[in-house]
N, C-alpha and C positions, 0 to 999 in steps of 0.2 A: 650700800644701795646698788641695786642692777640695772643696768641699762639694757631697753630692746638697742639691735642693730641692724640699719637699713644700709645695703651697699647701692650704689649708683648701680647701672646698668654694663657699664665701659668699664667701671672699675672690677668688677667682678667677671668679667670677658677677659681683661689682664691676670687678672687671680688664676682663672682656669686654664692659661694660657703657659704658665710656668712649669718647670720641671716640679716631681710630685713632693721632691725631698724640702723644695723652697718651699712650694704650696702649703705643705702641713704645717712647716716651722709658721709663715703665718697666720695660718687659721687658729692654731695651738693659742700665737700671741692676741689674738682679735677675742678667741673665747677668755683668756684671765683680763682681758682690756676690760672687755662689757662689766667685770665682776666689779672693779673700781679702776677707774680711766685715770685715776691723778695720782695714781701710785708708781705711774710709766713715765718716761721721759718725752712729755710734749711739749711744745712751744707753740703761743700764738703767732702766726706768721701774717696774717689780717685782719684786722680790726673793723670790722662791717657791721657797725650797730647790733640788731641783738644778737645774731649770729655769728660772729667773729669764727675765723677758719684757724686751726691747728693742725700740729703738723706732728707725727707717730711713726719715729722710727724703730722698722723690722731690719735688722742686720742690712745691706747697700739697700732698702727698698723703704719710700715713703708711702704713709697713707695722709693725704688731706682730708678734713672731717669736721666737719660742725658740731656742737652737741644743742640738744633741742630740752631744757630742763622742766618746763611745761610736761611736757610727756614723757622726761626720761629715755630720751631718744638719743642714739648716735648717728648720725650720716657719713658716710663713707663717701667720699665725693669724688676722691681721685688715688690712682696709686698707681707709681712709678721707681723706676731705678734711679739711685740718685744722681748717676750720670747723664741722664736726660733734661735734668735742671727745673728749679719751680716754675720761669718764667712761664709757657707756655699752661700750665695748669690752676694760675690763679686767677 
């Protein structure tokens, strides 16, 4: 099953923001993500009723993400290096 993929606005400003060698390793990892998401190594990191946020690690780089099952939706909602820490992103 495929999932469409929606990135936040800030999270995709940081995407663009990276060196190009980072940049591709995860756009590469985000396009086999959408093909099937539960084949990668995610964890729920919040438990928010129907939406619960996960968490998708790219080599030091997190994405936080909702998935939207209704529409077969991913949201991309935040994405950082993982020395900047979840606190401020959840």
């Amino acid at each position: 099953m495929s999932f469409k993929l929606l990135i936040h606005p800030k999270a995709l400003k940081k995407l663009n923001s990276l060196q190009p060698d980072i940049k591709k390793l995860i756009k590469n990892k985000l396009l086999e993500f959408v093909k099937d998401p539960f084949a990668f190594d995610i964890k729920k990191i919040v438990d928010a009723g129907k939406y619960p946020k996960y968490r998708l690690r790219v080599g030091d780089y997190r994405l936080i993400f909702t998935i939207d099952y209704d529409s077969n939706t991913i949201y991309v909602l935040r994405f950082f290096h993982r020395k900047e820490g979840y606190d401020k992103f959840l």
